[in-house]
C-alpha positions as CSV (number, residue, x, y, z in Angstrom):
1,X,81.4,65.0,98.9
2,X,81.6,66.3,102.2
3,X,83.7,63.5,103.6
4,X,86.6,64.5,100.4
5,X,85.9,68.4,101.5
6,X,87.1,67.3,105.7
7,X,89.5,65.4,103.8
8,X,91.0,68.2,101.3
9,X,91.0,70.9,104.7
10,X,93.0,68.7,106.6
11,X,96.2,68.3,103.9
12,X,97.6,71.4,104.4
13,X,100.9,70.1,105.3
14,X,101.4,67.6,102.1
15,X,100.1,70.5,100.1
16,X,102.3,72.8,101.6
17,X,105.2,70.3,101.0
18,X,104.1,69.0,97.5
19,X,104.3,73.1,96.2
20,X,108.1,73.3,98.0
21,X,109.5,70.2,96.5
22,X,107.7,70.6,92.4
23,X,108.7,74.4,92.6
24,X,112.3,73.5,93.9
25,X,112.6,71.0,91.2
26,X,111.1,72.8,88.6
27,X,113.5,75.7,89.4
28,X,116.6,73.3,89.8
29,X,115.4,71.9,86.2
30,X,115.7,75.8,85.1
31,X,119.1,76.3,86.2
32,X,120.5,73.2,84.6
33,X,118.4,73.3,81.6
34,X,118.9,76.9,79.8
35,X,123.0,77.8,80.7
36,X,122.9,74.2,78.9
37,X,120.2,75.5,76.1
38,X,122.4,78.3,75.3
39,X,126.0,75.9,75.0
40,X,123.6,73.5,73.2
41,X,122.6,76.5,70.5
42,X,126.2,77.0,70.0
43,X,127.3,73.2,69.9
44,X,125.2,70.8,67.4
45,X,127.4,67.9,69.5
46,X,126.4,69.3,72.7
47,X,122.6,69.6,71.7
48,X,122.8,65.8,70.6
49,X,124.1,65.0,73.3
50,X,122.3,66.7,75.8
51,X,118.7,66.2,74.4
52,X,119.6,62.1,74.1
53,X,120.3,62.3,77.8
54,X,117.6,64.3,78.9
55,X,115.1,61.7,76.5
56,X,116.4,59.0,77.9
57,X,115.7,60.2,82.2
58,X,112.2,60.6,80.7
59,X,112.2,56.4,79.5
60,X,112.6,55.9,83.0
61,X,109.5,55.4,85.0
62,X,109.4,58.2,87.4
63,X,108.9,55.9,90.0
64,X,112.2,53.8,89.3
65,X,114.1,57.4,88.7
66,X,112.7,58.5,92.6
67,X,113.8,55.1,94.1
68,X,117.3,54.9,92.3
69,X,118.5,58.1,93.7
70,X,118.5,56.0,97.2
71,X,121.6,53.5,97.1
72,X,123.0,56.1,95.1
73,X,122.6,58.4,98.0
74,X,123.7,55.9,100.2
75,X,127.0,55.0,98.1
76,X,127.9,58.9,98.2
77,X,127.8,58.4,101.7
78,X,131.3,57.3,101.3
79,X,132.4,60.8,99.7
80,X,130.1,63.4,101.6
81,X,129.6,61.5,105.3
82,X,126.4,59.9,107.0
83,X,124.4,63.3,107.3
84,X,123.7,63.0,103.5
85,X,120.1,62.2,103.5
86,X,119.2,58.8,101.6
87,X,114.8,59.6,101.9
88,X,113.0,62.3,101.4
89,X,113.1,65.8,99.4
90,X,116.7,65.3,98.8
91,X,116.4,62.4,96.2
92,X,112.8,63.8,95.3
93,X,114.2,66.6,94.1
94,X,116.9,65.5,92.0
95,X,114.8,63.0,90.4
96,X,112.2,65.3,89.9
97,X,114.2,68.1,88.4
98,X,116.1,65.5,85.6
99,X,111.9,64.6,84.9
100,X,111.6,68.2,84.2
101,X,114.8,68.7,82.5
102,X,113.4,67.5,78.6
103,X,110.6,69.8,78.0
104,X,112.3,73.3,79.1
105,X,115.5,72.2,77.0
106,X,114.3,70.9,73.8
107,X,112.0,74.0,73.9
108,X,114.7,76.5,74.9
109,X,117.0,74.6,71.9
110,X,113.9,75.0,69.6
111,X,113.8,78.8,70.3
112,X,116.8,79.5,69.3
113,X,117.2,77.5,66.7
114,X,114.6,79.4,65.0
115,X,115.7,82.8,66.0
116,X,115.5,84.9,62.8
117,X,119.4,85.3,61.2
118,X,118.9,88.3,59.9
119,X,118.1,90.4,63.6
120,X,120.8,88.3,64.8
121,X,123.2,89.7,61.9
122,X,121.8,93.0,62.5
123,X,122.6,92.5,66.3
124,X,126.4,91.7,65.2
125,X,126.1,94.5,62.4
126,X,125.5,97.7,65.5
127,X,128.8,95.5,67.7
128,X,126.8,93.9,70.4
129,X,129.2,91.9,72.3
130,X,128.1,88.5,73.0
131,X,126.4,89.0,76.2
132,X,124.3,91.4,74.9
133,X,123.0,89.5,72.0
134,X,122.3,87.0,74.4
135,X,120.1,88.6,76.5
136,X,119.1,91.9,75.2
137,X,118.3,89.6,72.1
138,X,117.8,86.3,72.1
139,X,116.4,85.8,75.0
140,X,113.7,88.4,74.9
141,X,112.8,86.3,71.5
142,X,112.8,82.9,72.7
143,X,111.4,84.0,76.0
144,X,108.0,82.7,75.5
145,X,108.8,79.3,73.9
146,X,110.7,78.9,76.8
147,X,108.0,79.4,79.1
148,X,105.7,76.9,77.5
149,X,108.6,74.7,78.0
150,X,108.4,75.7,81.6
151,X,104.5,74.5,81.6
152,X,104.8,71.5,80.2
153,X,107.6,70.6,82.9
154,X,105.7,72.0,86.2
155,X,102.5,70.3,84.7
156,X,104.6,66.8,84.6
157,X,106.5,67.8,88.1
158,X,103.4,68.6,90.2
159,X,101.9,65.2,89.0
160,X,105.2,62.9,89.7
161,X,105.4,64.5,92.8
162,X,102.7,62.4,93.9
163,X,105.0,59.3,93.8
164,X,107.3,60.8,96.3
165,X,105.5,59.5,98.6
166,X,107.3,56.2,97.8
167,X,110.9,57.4,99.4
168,X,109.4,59.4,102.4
169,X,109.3,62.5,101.2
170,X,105.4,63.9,102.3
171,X,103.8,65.2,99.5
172,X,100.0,64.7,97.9
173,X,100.7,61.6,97.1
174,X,100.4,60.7,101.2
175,X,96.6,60.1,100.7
176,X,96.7,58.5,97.4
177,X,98.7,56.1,98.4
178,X,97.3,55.2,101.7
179,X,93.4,55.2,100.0
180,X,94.6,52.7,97.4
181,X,95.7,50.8,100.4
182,X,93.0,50.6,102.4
183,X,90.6,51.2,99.5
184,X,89.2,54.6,101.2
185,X,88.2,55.8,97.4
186,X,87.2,59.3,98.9
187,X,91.4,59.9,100.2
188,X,92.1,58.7,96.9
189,X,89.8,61.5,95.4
190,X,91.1,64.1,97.4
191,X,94.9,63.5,96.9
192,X,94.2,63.6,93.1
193,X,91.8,66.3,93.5
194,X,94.3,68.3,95.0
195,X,97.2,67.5,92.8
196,X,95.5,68.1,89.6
197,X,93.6,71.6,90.6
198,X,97.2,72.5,92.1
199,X,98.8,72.0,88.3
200,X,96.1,73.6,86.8
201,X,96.7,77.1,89.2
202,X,100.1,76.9,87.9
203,X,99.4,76.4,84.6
204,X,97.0,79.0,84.2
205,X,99.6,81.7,86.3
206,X,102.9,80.4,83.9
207,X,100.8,80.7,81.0
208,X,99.7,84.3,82.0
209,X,104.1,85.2,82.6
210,X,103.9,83.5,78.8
211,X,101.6,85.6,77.3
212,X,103.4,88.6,78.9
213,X,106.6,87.7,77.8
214,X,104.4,87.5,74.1
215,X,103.3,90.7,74.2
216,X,105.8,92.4,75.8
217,X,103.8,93.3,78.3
218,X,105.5,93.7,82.2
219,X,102.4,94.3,83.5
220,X,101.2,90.7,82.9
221,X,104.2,88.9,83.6
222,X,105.1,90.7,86.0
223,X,101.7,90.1,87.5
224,X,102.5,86.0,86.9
225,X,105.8,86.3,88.7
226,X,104.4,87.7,91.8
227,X,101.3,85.5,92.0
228,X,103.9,81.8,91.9
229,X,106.0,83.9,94.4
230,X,103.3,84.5,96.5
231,X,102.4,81.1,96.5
232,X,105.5,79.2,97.3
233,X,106.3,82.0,99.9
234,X,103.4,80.9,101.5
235,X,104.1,77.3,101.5
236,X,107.0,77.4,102.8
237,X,106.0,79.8,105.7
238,X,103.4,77.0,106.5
239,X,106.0,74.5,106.0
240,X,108.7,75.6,108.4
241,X,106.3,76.6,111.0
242,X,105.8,72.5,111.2
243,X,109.2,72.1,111.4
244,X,110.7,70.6,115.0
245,X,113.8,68.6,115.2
246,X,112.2,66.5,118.2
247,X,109.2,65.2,116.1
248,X,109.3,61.5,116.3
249,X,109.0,60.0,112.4
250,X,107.3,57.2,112.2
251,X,107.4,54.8,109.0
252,X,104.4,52.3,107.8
253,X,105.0,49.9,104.2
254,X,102.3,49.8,102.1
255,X,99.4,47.8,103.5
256,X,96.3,48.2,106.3
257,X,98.5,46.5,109.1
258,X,101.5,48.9,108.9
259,X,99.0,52.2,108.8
260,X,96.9,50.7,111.6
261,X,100.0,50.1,113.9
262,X,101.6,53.3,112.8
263,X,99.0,55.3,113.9
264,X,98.9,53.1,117.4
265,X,102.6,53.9,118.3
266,X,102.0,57.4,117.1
267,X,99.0,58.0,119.4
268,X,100.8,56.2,122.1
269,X,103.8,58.7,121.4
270,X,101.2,61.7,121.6
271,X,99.5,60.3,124.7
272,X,103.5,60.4,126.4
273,X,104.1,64.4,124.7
274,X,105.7,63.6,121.7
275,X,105.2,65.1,118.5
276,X,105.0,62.6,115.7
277,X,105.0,62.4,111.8
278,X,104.1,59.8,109.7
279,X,105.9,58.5,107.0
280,X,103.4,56.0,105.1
281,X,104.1,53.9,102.0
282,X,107.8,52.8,101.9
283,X,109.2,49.8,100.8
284,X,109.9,47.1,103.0
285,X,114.3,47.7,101.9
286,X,113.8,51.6,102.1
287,X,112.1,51.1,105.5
288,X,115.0,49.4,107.2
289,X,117.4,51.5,105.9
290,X,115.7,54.3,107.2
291,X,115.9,53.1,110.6
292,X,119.5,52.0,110.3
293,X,120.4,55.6,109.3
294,X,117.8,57.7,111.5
295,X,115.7,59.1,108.5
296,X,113.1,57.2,110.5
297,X,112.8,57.0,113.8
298,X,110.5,54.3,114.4
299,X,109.2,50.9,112.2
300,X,107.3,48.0,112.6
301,X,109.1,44.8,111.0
302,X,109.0,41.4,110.8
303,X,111.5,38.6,112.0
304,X,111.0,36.7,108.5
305,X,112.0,40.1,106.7
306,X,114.8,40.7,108.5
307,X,116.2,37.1,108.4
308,X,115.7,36.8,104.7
309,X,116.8,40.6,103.2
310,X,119.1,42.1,105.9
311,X,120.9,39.3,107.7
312,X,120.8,37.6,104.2
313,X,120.0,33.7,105.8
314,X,118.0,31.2,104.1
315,X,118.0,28.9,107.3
316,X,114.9,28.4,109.7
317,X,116.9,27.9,113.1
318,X,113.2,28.1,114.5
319,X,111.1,31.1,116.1
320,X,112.4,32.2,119.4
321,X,116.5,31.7,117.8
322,X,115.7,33.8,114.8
323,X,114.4,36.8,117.2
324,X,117.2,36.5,119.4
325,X,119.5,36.7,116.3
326,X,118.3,39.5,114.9
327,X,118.0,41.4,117.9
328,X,122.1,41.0,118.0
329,X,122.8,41.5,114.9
330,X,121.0,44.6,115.3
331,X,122.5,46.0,118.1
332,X,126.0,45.0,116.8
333,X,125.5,45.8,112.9
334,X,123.2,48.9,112.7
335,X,122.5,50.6,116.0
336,X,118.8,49.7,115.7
337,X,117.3,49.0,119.2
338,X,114.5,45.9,118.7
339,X,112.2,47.1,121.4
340,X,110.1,43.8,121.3
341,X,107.6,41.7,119.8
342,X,104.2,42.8,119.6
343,X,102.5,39.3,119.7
344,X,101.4,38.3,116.8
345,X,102.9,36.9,113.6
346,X,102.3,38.1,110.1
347,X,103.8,35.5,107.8
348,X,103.7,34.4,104.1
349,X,101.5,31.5,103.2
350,X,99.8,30.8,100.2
351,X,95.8,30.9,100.4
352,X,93.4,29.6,97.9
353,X,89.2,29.6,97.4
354,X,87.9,27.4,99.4
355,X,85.9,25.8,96.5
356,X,89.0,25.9,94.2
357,X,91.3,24.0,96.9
358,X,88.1,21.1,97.2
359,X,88.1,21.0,93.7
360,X,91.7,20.1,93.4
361,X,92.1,18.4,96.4
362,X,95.2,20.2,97.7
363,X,95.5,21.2,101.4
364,X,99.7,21.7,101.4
365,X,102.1,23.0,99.2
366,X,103.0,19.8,97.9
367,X,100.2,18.7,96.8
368,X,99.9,21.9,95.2
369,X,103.1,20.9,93.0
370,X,101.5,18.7,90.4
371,X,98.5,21.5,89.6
372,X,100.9,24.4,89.3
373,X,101.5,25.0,85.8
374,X,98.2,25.3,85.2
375,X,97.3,27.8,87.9
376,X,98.0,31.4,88.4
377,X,99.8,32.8,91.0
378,X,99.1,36.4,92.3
379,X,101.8,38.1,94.7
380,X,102.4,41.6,96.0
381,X,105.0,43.8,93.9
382,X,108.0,42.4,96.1
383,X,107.4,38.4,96.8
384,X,108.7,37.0,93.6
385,X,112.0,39.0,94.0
386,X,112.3,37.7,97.6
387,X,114.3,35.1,99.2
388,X,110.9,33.8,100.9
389,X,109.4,32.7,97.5
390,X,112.6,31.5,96.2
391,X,112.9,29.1,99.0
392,X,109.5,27.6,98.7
393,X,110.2,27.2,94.6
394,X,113.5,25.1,95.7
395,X,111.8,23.2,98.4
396,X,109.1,21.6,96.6
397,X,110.1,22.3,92.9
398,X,106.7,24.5,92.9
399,X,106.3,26.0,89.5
400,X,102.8,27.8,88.0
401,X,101.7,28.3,84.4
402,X,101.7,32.5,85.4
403,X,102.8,34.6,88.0
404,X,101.1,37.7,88.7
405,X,101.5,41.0,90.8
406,X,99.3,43.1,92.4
407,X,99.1,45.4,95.4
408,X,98.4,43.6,98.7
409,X,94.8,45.7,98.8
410,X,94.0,43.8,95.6
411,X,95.2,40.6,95.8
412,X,92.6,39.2,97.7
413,X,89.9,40.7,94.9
414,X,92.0,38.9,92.0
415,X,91.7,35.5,94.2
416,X,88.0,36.5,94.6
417,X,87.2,37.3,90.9
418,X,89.2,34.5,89.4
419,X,92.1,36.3,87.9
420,X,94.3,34.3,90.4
421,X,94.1,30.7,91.2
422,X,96.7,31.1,94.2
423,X,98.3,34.7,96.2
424,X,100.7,34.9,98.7
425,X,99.0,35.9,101.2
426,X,99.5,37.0,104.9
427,X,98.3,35.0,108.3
428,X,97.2,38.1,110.2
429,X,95.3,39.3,106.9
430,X,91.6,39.2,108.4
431,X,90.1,38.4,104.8
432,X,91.3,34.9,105.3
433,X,88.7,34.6,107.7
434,X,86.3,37.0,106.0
435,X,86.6,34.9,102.2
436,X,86.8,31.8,103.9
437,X,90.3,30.7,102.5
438,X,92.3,27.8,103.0
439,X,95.8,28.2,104.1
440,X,98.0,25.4,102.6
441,X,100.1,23.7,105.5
442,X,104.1,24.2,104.5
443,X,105.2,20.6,105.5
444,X,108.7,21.2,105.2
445,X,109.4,24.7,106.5
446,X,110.2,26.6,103.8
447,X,108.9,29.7,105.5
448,X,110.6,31.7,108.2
449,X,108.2,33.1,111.0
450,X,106.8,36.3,110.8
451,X,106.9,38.2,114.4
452,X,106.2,41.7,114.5
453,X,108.9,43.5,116.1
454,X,109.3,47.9,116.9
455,X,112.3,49.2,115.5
456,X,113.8,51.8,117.4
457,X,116.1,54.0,115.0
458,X,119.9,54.9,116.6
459,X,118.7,58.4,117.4
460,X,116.3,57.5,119.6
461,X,117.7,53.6,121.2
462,X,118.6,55.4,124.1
463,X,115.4,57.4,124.9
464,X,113.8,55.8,128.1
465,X,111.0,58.3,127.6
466,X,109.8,56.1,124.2
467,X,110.8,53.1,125.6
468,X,108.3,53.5,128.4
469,X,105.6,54.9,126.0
470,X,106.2,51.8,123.6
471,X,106.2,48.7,126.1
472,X,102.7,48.9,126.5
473,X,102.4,47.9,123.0
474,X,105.0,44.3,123.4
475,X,103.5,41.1,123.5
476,X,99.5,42.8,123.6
477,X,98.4,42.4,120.6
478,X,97.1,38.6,119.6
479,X,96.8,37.9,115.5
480,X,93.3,37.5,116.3
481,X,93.1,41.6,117.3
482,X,95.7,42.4,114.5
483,X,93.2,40.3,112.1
484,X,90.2,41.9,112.9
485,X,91.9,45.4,113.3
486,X,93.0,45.2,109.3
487,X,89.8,43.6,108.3
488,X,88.0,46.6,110.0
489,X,89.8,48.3,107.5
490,X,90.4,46.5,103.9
491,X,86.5,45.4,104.4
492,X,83.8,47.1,101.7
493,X,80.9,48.7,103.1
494,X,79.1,49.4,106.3
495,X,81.8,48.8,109.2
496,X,84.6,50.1,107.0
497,X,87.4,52.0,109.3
498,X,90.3,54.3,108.4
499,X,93.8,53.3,110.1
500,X,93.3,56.2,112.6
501,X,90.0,54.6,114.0
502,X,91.3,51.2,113.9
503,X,94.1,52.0,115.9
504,X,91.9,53.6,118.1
505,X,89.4,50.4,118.5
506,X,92.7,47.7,118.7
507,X,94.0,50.0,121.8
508,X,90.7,49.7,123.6
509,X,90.4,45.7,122.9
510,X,94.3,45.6,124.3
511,X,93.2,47.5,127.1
512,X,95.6,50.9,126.3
């Protein structure tokens, strides 16, 4: 417990950030939903209307809703010029306030719905314009059935906020993420610790402006008001007070390598002056994006990546041509500045139990061929979408009875357990070693190499400063480091590491 108390003190920033974006989108939800509550009241083709839309936003997985808003960002680009930001609170907010759009409307078209006719018909009886009916009327009425409307929304918000995370926005869902990732159950606990008590203060203080509003009683709401203003004044006093346009923002995908080598560039960073942030979590399409347009400042990525989703090339012209490719491309295409290779490769291959490999008696992919519709095959969320896997399926004509996703942390424990018969898994992964799995040879090349690469973002390509912090870092670190680095932290048990302390151990074995 005391380890999720050091935890919970030391997320006063994500807090700080996750009560500025839910309030912002909460409030943003407020000023679309009632103006349209009110025209809704009025308009039995509007209502329809506007209640199927907002029903059909809340269909969408809020986690799809979050990571649409970025190519549409991106394609507005076109209209509103490259300073419109693609990551971060921007598209955080507006997905978040069409989440909270449903609740406050339907209950605000509710309210008045049910308003009684006969103090409205009085109302018209003593010449109250229509302004004043509105709100010397019926809204003093529907007041508190909007309010629990409000509830229900900030309740959802505060709790899809977490997923923000996903597009680079910081938020509560920082630690979450990152524990599921590395398995560190007690981060994990205190993201969700912190998200939920924070929805249950602001249900508790909106239900106290609701029972004001009730029983007409200023006192009490009033009361309500000025505890959530107090709140989110305080937030974002803490907020901007971290706020510096030379901080250095650093991006990591979701698994223990891109944490651990996060946090080694960041500390390098520190070591030189530099402030840094970290952005943790992103997808591997968000991440070089991000780079390309200076929402991030720096990555790590791989040559494979690269060649397959950004240069779009299905070819394997060898190692050292594909590095020098990219690097050009780069330079030429997107401004990114490919500071070097660390050393090591991180490719695909697929992996299997040893025991379960003997048992069939495959060592390669194509002897794999014969056995695969009747074997399951487990990948992370993105490899059956990518070019990678679909150049291995053409190559050898590799089809399996099932195909199964789960996140990178897992996939080893589904290989373990049985649930899969074969994963995609990755050569600098140190539970290869650890499980004792066998690595099927890929005769005919299907597979692009893997190198490791810093990504210098636009902004900062011509920063000598960085560059001379970072060099350090090219061609030190061995797949043998980088494997026993992430096994220090995806292990169970005694010797388990966080990213930070990882980082910190893999600079002393490199000699940093």
């Amino acid at each position: 417990m005391s380890e999720i108390f050091e935890i919970l003190l030391g997320l006063g920033d994500k807090f700080a950030a996750h009560i500025v974006l839910a309030a912002s989108a909460i409030g943003l939800g407020i000023i679309v939903a009632l103006p349209l509550a009110v025209w809704a009241s009025r308009s039995a083709t509007v209502s329809r209307i506007a209640l199927g839309f907002a029903s059909l936003v809340q269909t969408i997985p809020a986690l799809a809703l979050l990571a649409l808003f970025f190519p549409i960002l991106l394609s507005l680009r076109a209209v509103f010029g490259e300073d419109l930001p693609t990551l971060g609170f921007l598209p955080a907010l507006l997905a978040l306030a069409l989440y909270a759009l449903l609740p406050i409307l339907r209950n605000a078209v509710t309210a008045q719905a049910n308003l009684d006719p006969g103090v409205l018909e009085a109302a018209d009886g003593v010449g109250m314009t229509s302004w004043q009916k509105l709100t010397l009327v019926e809204a003093p009425l529907a007041a508190p059935f909007i309010m629990a409307g409000i509830r229900t929304a900030s309740v959802w918000t505060i709790g899809a906020a977490t997923l923000s995370t996903t597009i680079g926005q910081p938020s509560l869902g920082d630690p979450i993420f990152a524990g599921l990732q590395t398995q560190n159950w007690a981060l994990v606990l205190a993201g969700c610790i912190a998200s939920a008590g924070l929805a249950l203060v602001v249900d508790a203080l909106l239900g106290q402006i609701e029972n004001g509003f009730a029983r007409r009683s200023r006192i009490q709401w009033g009361a309500g008001v000025a505890a959530v203003a107090l709140g989110l004044s305080g937030a974002l006093i803490y907020q901007s007070g971290g706020e510096d346009e030379d901080t250095i923002v650093i991006a990591s995908k979701q698994f223990s390598e891109q944490y651990i080598l996060a946090q080694l560039i960041g500390s390098q960073l520190e070591e030189a002056g530099f402030d840094v942030e970290y952005r943790d979590g992103l997808g591997s399409a968000v991440v070089h994006s991000a780079v390309a347009n200076s929402s991030i400042d720096i990555s790590v990525d791989y040559t494979g990546t690269i060649w397959t989703n950004e240069l779009d090339r299905t070819d394997n012209p060898g190692r050292e041509k594909m590095y020098e490719t990219i690097v050009e491309w780069e330079r030429e295409n997107t401004g990114v500045r490919v500071l070097g290779r660390l050393g090591f490769e991180n490719a695909y291959a697929f992996a299997m139990r040893e025991d379960r490999a003997s048992e069939l008696g495959v060592t390669s992919l194509e002897e794999l061929v014969p056995y695969g519709p009747q074997l399951t095959v487990g990948g992370d969320p993105e490899f059956f979408e990518r070019p990678e896997w679909i150049a291995v399926r053409d190559a050898y004509g590799l089809r399996f009875g099932e195909t199964r996703n789960f996140s990178p942390t897992f996939m080893y424990n589904a290989l373990r357990s049985g649930e899969a018969d074969v994963i995609s898994a990755y050569t600098s992964d140190g539970r290869i070693a650890a499980d004792r799995l066998v690595v099927l040879e890929d005769p005919r090349e299907a597979l692009p190499s893997y190198d490791a690469m810093i990504m210098m973002s636009p902004r900062i390509a011509a920063n000598e400063e960085i560059v001379a912090a970072l060099e350090p870092l090219v061609g030190a670190i061995s797949v043998e480091a980088m494997r026993e680095a992430n096994f220090s932290v995806d292990r169970e048990g005694e010797g388990k590491l966080s990213p930070k302390q990882a980082a910190e151990e893999l600079a002393e074995r490199i000699g940093l």
